[in-house]
N, C-alpha and C positions, 0 to 999 in steps of 0.2 A: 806458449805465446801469451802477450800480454796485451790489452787496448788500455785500458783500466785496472782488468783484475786480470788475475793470473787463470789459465787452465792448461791440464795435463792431459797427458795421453793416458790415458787410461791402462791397466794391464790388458796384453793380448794386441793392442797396438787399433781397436776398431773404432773407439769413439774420443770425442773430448770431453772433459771434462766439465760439470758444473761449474761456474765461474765464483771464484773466491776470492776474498784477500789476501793480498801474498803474507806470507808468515814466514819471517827467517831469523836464521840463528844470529848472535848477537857478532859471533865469531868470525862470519861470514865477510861481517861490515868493517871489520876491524883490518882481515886481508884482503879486502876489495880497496879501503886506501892505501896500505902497501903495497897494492900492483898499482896503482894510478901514481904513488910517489916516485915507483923508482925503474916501472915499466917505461916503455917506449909511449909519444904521446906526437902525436900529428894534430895540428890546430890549421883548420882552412887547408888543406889537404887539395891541390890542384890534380884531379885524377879523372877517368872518365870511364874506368873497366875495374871489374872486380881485380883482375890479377895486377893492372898497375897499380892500385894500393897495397897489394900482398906484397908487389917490389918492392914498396917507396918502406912500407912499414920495416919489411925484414934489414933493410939498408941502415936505415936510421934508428939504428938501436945508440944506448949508451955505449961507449968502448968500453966497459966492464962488464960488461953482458950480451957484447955480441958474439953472436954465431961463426963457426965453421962455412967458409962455401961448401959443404959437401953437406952437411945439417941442413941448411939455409936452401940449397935444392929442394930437397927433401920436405921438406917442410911448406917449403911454397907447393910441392906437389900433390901433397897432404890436404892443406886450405882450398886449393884449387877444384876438388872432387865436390862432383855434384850431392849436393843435400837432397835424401829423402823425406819428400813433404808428408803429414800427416791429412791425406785429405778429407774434405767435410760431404760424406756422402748422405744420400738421400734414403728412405727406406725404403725403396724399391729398390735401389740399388743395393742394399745389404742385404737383401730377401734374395735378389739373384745370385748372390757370390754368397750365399749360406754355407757351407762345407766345401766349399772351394777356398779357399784363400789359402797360401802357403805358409809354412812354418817360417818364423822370420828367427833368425838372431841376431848376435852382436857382433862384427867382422874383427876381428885382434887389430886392434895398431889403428884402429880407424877410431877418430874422435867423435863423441854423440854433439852433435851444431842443435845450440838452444834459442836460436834468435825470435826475437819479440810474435813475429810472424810469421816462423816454421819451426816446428818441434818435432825430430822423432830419432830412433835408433837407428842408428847402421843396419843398413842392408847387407846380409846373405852373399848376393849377388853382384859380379862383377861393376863397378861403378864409372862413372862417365865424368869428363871433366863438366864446369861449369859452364854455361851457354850464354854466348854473346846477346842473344833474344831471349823475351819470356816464351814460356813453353806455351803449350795449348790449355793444358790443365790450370795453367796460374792465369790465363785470360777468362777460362771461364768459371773460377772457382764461385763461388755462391759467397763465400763471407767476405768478398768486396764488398756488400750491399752495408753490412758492417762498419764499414768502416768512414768517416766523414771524409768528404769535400777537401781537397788538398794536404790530406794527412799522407806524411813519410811515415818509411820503415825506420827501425833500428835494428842491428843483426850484430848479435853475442855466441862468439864461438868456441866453446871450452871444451876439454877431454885429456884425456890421461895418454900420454904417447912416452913408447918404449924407447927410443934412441936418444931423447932429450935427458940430458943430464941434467940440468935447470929448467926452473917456468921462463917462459915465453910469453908477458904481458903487453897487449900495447893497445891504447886508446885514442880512437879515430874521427873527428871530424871537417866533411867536406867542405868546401866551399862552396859550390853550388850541391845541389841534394841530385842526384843520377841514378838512372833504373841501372841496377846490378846483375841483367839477364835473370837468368834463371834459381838467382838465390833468395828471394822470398819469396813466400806460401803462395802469395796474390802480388802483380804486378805494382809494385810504389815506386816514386823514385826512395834513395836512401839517402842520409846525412853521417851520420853515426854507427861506428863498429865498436866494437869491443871485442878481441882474442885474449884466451888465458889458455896453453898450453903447459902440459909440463909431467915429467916423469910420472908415475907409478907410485905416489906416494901416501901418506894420510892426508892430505890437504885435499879438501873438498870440495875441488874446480867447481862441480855443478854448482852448488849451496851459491861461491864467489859471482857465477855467472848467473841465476837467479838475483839476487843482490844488486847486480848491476841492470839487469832488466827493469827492476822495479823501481831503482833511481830513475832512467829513464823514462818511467809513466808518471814520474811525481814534476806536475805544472812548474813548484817553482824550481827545483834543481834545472828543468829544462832551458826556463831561460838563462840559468846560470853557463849550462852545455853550450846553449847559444849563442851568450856574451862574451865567456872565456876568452883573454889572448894568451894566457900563461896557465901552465902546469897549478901556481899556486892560486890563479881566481878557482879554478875546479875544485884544487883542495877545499879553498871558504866554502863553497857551495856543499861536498861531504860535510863539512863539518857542522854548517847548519842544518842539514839533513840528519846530521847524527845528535842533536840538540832538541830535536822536536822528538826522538826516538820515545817511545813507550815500552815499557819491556814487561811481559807474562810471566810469570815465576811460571816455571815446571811442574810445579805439584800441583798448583790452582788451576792448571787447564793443562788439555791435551793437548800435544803438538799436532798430531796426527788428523785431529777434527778440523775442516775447512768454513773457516769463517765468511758468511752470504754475505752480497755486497747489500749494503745500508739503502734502506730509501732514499736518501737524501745524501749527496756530498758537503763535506764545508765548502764555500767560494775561497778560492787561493786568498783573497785580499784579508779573512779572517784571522790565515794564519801569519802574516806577513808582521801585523802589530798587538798587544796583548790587548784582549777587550777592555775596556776600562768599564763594563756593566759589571765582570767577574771580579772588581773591586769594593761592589759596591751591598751592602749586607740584604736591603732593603728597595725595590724599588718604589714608585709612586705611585704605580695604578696604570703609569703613561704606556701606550701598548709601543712606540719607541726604545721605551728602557728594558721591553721584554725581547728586545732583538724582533720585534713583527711590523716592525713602519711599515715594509712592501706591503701588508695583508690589511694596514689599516687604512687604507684606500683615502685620504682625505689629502685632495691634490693643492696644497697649500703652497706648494714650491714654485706649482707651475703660472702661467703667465694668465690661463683661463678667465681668473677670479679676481686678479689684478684691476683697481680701478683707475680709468685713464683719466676723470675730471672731467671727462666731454662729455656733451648730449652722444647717445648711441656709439659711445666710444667704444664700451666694450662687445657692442653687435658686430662693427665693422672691423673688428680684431679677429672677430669670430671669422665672421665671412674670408678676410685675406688669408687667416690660416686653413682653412677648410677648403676655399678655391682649388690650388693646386692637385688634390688627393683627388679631385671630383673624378677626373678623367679612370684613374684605378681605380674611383669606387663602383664601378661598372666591368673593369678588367679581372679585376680579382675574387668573381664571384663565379669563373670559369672553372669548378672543380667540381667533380659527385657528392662532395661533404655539402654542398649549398643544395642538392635537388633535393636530398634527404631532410633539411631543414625546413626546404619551404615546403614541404610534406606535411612535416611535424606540425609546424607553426600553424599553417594553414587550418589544419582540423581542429585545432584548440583555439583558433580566432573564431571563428564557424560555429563550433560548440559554445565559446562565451558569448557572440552575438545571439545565436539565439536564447540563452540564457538569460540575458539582459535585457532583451527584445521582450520575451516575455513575459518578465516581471516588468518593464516598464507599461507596455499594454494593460496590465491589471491595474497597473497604480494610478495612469492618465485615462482610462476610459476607451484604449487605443487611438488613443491622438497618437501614440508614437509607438510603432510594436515592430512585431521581428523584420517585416521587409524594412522598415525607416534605418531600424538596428544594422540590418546588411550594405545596406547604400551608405549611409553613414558611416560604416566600418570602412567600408571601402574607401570611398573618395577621400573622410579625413587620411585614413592613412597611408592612402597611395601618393596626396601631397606632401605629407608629414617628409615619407620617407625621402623624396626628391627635390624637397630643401632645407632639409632639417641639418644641425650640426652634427646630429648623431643620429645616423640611419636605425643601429641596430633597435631603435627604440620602438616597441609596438605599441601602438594608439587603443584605446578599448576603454569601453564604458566601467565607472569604477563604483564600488557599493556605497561612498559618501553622495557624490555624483545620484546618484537614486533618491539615495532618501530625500536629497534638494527636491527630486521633482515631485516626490509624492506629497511632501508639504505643502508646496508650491501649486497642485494640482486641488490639496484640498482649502487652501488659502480660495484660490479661484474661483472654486465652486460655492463658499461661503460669502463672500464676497460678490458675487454675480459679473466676475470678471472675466475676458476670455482668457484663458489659460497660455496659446500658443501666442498671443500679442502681448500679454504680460511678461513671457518669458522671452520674446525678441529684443525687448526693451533690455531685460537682466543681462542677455548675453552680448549686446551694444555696448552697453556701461563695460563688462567684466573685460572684452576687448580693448575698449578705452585704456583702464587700469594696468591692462596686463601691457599696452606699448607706454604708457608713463614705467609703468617700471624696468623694462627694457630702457628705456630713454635715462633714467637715473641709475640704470647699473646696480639696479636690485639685488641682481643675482649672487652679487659676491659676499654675502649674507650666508651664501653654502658654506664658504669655508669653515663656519662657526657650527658646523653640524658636526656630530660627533660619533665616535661608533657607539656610543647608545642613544641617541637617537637611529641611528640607519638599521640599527637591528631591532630595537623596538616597530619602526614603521614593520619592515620586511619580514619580520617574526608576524604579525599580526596580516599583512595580507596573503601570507604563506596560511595561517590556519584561518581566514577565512576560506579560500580555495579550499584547503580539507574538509573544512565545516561545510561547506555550500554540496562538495560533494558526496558526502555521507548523508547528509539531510535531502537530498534530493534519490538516494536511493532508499532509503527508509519508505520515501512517500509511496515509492511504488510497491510500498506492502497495505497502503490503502486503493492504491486504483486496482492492484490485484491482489487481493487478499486470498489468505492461505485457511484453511479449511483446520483449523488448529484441535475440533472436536472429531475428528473423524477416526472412524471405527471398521477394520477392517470388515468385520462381521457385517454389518452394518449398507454392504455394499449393493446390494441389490432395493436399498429405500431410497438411494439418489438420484435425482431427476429434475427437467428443468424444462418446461410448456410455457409454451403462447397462451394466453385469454385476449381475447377480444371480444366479448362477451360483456362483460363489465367491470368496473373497475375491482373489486375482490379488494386483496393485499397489496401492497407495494413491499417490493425488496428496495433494498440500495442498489442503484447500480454501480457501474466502473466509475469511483470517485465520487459518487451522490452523496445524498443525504443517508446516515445511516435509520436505519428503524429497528422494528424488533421482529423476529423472524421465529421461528418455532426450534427448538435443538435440532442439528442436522444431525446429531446420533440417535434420535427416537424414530422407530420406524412409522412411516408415513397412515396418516390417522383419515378419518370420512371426513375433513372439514376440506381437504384440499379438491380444487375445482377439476372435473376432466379436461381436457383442449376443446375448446368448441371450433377449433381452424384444423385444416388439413394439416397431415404431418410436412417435416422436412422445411418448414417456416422458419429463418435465420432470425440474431437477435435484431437484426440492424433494422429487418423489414417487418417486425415484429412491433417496435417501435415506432418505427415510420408511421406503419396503420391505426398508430392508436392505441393498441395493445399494450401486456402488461406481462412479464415474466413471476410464472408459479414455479416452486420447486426448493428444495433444500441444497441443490446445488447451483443454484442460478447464480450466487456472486461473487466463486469461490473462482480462480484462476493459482492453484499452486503452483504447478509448474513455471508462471511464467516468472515472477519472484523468485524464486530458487534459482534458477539459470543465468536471472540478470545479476544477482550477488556472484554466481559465480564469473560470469564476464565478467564484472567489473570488479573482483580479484584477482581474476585471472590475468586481467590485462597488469593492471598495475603491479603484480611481481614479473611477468616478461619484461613490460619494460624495462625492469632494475636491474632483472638477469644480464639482461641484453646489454645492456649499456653497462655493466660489470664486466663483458664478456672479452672488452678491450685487450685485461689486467691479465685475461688466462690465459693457464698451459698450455693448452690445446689450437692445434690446425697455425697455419704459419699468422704472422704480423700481420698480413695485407689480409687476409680473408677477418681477423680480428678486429683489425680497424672499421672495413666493410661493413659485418654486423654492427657492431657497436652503431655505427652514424646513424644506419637506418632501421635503430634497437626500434623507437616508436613503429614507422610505420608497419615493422614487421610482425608487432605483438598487433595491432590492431590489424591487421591481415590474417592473423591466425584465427583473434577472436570473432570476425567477421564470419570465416569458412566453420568455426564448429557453431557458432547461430544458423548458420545458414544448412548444415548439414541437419541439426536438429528439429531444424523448420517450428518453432515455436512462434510465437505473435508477438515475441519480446516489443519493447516500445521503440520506434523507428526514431531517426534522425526528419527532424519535418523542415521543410526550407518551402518557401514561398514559392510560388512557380509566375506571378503575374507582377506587373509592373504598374501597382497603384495602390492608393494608399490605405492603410489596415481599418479607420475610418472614415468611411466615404461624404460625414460630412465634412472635412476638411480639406484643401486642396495642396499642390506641392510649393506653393508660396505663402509667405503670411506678411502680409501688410502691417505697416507699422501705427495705422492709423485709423478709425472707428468704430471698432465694437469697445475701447475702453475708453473714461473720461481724459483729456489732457494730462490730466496733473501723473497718470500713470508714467509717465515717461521719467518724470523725474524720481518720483516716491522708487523707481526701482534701483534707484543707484545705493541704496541702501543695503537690501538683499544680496544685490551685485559686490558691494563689497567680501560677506562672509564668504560668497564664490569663487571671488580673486584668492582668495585666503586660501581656500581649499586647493584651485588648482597651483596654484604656484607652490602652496609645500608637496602636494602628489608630483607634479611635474620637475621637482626640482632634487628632492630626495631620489625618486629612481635614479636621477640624472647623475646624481653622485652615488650612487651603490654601483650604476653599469658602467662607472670611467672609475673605479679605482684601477689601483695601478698592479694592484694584484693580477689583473686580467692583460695587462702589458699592452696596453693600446699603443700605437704608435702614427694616427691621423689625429688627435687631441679633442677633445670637448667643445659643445655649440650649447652652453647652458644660455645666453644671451637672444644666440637664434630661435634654439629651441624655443623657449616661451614665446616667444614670438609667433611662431609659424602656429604655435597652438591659441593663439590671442588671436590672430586673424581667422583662423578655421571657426570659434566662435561665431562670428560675425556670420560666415556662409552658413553652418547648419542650423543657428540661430532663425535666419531670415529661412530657412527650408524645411524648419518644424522637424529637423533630424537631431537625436542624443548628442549631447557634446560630450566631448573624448578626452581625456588624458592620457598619461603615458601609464603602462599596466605594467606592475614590478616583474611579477610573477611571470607573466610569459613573455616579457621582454627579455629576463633570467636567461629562461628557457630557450630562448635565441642564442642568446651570448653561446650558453655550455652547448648546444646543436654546432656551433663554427669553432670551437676550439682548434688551434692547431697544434700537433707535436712533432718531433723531430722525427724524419724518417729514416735515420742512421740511429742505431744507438750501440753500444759496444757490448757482449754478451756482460748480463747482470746488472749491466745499467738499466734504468727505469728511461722513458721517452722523456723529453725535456719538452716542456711549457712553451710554444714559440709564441703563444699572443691570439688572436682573434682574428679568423677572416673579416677584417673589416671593407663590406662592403655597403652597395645600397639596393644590387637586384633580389635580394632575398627577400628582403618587405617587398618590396614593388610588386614582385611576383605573389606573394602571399594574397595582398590587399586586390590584385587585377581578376586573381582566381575569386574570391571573397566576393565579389563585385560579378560575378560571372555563376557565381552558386547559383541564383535564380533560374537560371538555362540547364543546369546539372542536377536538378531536382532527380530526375528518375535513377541517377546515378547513388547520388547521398541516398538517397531513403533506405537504403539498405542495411546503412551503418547503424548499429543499435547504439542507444542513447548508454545504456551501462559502461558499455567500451569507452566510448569517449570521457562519461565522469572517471573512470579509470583512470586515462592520460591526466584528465585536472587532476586524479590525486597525486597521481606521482609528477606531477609540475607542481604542487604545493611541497610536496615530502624532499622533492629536491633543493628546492629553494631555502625550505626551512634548516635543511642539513650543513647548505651553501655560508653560513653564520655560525659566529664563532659562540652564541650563544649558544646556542644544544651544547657543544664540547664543555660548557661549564656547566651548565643544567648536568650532565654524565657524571661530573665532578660530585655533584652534588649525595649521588645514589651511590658513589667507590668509596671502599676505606685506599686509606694516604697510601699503601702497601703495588695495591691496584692499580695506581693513576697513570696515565702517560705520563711521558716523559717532554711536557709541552713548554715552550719557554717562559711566557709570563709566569710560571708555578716556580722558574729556578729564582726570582727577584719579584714577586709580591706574594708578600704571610696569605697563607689560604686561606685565613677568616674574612683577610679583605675581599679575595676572590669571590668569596659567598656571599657577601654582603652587598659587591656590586651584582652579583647575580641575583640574589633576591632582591633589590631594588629595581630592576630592570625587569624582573616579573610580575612585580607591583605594581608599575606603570603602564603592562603589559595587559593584566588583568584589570586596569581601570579605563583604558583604552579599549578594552572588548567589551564591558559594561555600557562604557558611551556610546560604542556603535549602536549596542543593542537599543538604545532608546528611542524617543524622537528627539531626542537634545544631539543625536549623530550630525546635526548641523556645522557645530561647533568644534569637530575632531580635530583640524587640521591648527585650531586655535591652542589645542592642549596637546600637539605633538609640538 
């Protein structure tokens, strides 16, 4: 049987075959146009039963080649016999009928039927004619699931039969496409036969009807079957068939070895005309001329980016093409692939607000800390997602973003100015800006963005995300440091009392100041204090009273650093497994897809149960539990008018400018990485709206002393690949096809409402250890970062020429160029990571 690739029955008759390329002999194809020239040939064939085509064929022979009536019975009573199907059983089903099954052979005089979608031997056994209805077995066969959405059979019937003195060819197609009862594997209508009968001779029916199978799978001879009104259009069609032919010498390769069906098909339209890039010695550099436009996502074609001349022309473009989708972007979020995302999402918005929450709180004094971070998270991006032009986009505080307010915080403080009124004024103006350049059609300034710029930005917030998360686990080898002198021996000198008595020694505590402590491997000397408090005194209460921790082991915690390295190892390869686990052999499609979508939550579920079984004090997940603000000399309003002199309002449109700068390239660059076309969106881009809806959100969290947000590459990514869609048919050997993106908008909504809800689910989160979750950031950076075509040339860089893929821009641009754009792009990469590091990070969005 054929969909795409060929498979066989295997010897012994019990399974199919691994799915292969057909491979056949040259010979084959040579007498497969001799039976289609001078064989019998039906075009549009008005018939509605298997045997009234058996009539109409055997009737309508040439008169040099017709039949006997007494042949011609025979023959129709021949064709007429019911085909033994090769069925696809389960393995429980082969575990019950283990040494049961009967010996099969091959019946004399009966022909083996190889059609597309039943293949097996002649039965033994007394046989039955063919059935007006499909059978039971052909209703519930399993590799219907196999097979797409209005796909016909085709049925090729060849064999060696004794009373024919001659072959018997003839080539069949219906005019309407009709179920043929009980003659294919699974219940299709059919369009197309093929019979090749004929004596006893060297001629090698099967090889001819293989041959003819496999024209049949190839896209363009089909439509040629389709088009056909004459004998000679079908010839053209072989004959370009046998034009594209490639042929194996014999010696260079084995016949016998089954060639794996390719990752990738060519698109018919490929072979239709000769590439004219395969002309060309040398390309440009242009990722067009490498055959990769789809992947080079810059929507220059489309209408998005187009300037109309009018005030808010290109917003209300926005808005008329966006309107209609609105209603589905609520309908289409109806599937288990969306509850697993807003899972996903949810936790890594969660973990970046607090992340950012509190680092923001260190930097302002907590004029803005993790509860502002949460509320903020929330509301901007619950509006974001519910008028924004692209939902999938998720809002989050960004590390340029930061560094503004840490300057800006310490501007304030030197200045004697109020911080949160200085910075209403900033976000006023930057609002202002951001709708003048909506109003003049800013945006279409994207077009001119390039794939190095988009990989430079996305390469760089990809390894900040790794960076923040490795640096963030390291520190927890200062809050609990590891005991790196200790000596087994040694074990009965470590110990760790209360004094309250008087001051003594100071150790460091959990994250203090370090001091100097006496070697924890010398055994313990007369200078050290007894407890002057009863025993059984915890360190917390220990502290409380005034007290002071003695001892060689007082501020040593190894366990707990050991464990959270390995959660947050641990987590971040489950994840990669899991979400790998799509691709693998094992357990059917639909349980593999299942894992796969809900690969995150499931690794953080594991590493959740073995923290929890080990009961360590790893460091918890902390969410705010009360609803006021992190300092209480501020309130949840800020006025725009008297703690600074007048002229503040104006002197900030200054500031406000480099912040237009910043958000508009952050917000506008994700905005063109998540609408390439690589991703197949099919509801179009809101880069008009978009800034927009983020120019007004200024405004509100501005006037509410909350973070202001942009749009966050990295786990916006991470949205996108969480709604992937692939094809739920695919044909054995074929890889799932790419359908495009759930594009919806309740999967923010829902993320951002949960987000906005964490403060009530405190008792719940606390339990998530903080390592688990830097885990997901890593592997949300390592994805992202893989996501760019830059790594595949950085790989380039570490291969000899021998090793490399076989990728297209390498078949049409000289490899030195390739290295040269790649170390340029690293160059920029690396001075781009230098800027951040500074306080000149102000400036980054000026030098992308």
């Amino acid at each position: 049987r054929w969909i795409r690739f060929e498979e066989k029955v295997e010897d012994g008759g019990e399974r199919w075959s691994a799915p292969h390329v057909p491979a056949l002999p040259l010979h084959s194809l040579f007498q497969l146009r001799t039976c289609l020239q001078k064989g019998t040939m039906l075009l549009d064939l008005d018939a509605t039963s298997f045997k009234e085509i058996i009539d109409k064929a055997l009737s309508g022979q040439p008169e040099e080649a017709e039949l006997q009536p007494a042949l011609r019975e025979r023959l129709a009573a021949l064709l007429l016999l019911q085909p033994q199907h090769q069925p696809t059983k389960s393995l429980l089903q082969l575990l019950a009928e283990l040494g049961l099954s009967p010996c099969r052979g091959r019946k004399p005089g009966c022909p083996t039927r190889h059609p597309p979608t039943a293949s097996s031997p002649g039965q033994s056994e007394p046989r039955t004619q063919i059935s007006k209805t499909p059978l039971k077995e052909q209703l519930r066969n399993r590799f219907k699931k196999k097979v797409l959405p209005g796909a016909e059979a085709a049925h090729v019937a060849v064999g060696e039969v004794e009373f024919l003195e001659k072959p018997f060819a003839a080539f069949i197609r219906l005019r309407c496409a009709v179920s043929l009862g009980s003659l294919a594997e699974v219940s299709l209508p059919s369009r197309f036969l093929f019979i090749l009968l004929g004596p006893p001779k060297a001629k090698a029916y099967h090889e001819v009807g293989r041959a003819m199978a496999t024209l049949l799978t190839d896209e363009l001879f089909q439509r040629v079957a389709w088009q056909a009104e004459h004998r000679e259009d079908l010839m053209a069609g072989m004959e370009a068939f046998l034009d594209e032919l490639i042929v194996l010498p014999p010696g260079k390769w084995d016949p016998s070895a089954r060639i794996p069906p390719p990752s990738c098909l060519p698109a018919p339209r490929r072979r239709t005309a000769v590439d004219p890039l395969d002309q060309q010695p040398h390309g440009n550099g242009d990722m067009t001329a490498a055959g990769d436009r789809a992947s080079a996502g810059h929507p220059r074609s489309g209408e998005e980016l187009e300037r109309t001349g009018r005030l808010f022309g290109g917003l209300l473009r926005d808005i008329r093409r966006k309107a209609p989708w609105y209603g589905s972007d609520f309908s289409d979020a109806l599937h288990p692939q969306c509850l697993s995302a807003v899972l996903y999402i949810y936790l890594a918005t969660v973990t970046n607000a607090i992340t950012f929450g509190g680092m923001l709180g260190d930097a302002t004094a907590n004029m803005q800390g993790v509860l502002e971070s949460f509320l903020g998270t929330a509301f901007a991006g619950f509006v974001f997602c519910l008028f924004s032009g692209q939902p999938l986009t998720i809002l989050s505080s960004t590390g340029p973003v930061l560094v503004f307010e840490r300057l800006l915080f310490s501007f304030s403080q030197d200045h004697s100015l109020d911080y949160l009124e200085f910075r209403l004024w900033i976000g006023l103006w930057v609002a202002f800006f951001g709708v003048v350049l909506v109003a003049t059609e800013a945006s279409h300034l994207v077009r001119y963005f390039t794939r190095f710029t988009e990989e430079g930005f996305c390469a760089l917030i990809s390894l900040i995300f790794i960076y923040d998360s490795l640096q963030k686990m390291l520190s927890l080898a200062d809050a609990f440091p590891i005991n790196w002198h200790y000596r087994l021996d040694n074990v009965t000198s470590y110990s760790c009392t209360c004094n309250l008595s008087s001051p003594g020694r100071r150790v460091r505590r959990w994250g203090g100041p370090k001091v100097s402590v006496c070697d924890p491997s010398s055994p313990p000397t007369s200078s050290l204090q007894p407890p002057t408090t009863p025993a059984g005194l915890s360190r917390t209460q220990c502290l409380d009273r005034g007290g002071h921790l003695l001892g060689t082991s007082c501020q040593y915690v190894p366990d707990v650093t050991l464990i959270s390295f390995l959660l947050f190892g641990g987590t971040f390869l489950f994840c990669t497994a899991l979400k790998r686990f799509r691709s693998s052999r094992y357990f059917p499609v639909g349980v593999r897809k299942l894992v796969s979508d809900f690969a995150v939550i499931l690794a953080i579920l594991a590493s959740c149960a073995v923290d929890a079984v080990l009961g360590l004090e790893t460091p918890k997940l902390l969410v705010p539990s009360k609803l006021k603000p992190t300092n209480p000399a501020r309130g949840w309003i800020v006025f725009p008018f008297g703690a600074n002199p007048w002229w503040v309002c104006l002197v900030s449109a200054v500031p406000a400018v480099l912040v237009t700068i910043l958000i508009f390239m952050d917000q506008q660059i994700t905005a063109v990485i998540l609408n390439r076309r690589e991703y197949k969106l099919q509801k179009g881009a809101g880069f008009h709206l978009d800034l927009l809806c983020v120019s007004l959100l200024m405004v509100v969290t501005s006037v509410t002393g909350l973070p202001w947000y942009v749009s966050a590459t990295v786990i916006s990514l991470a949205h996108m690949e969480s709604l992937r869609k692939e094809s739920a048919t695919s044909a054995p050997g074929e890889h799932p096809e790419f359908l495009g993106i759930r594009e919806q908008r309740l999967t923010g909504l829902a993320v951002f409402i949960l987000t906005g809800f964490s403060v009530f689910m405190a008792p719940v989160l606390k339990h998530i250890p903080m390592p688990v979750l830097f885990g997901v950031f890593l592997h949300m950076g390592v994805t992202a970062l893989n996501s760019i075509q830059l790594m595949d040339r950085v790989r380039l860089l570490l291969m000899p020429a021998k090793h490399q893929p076989d990728l297209a821009y390498l078949r049409h641009v000289p490899l030195r160029r390739v290295h040269l754009f790649t170390g340029i792009q690293l160059l920029c990469l690396a001075l781009l990571w230098l800027l951040k590091s500074t306080m000149a990070a102000i400036i980054f969005p000026v030098m992308v």
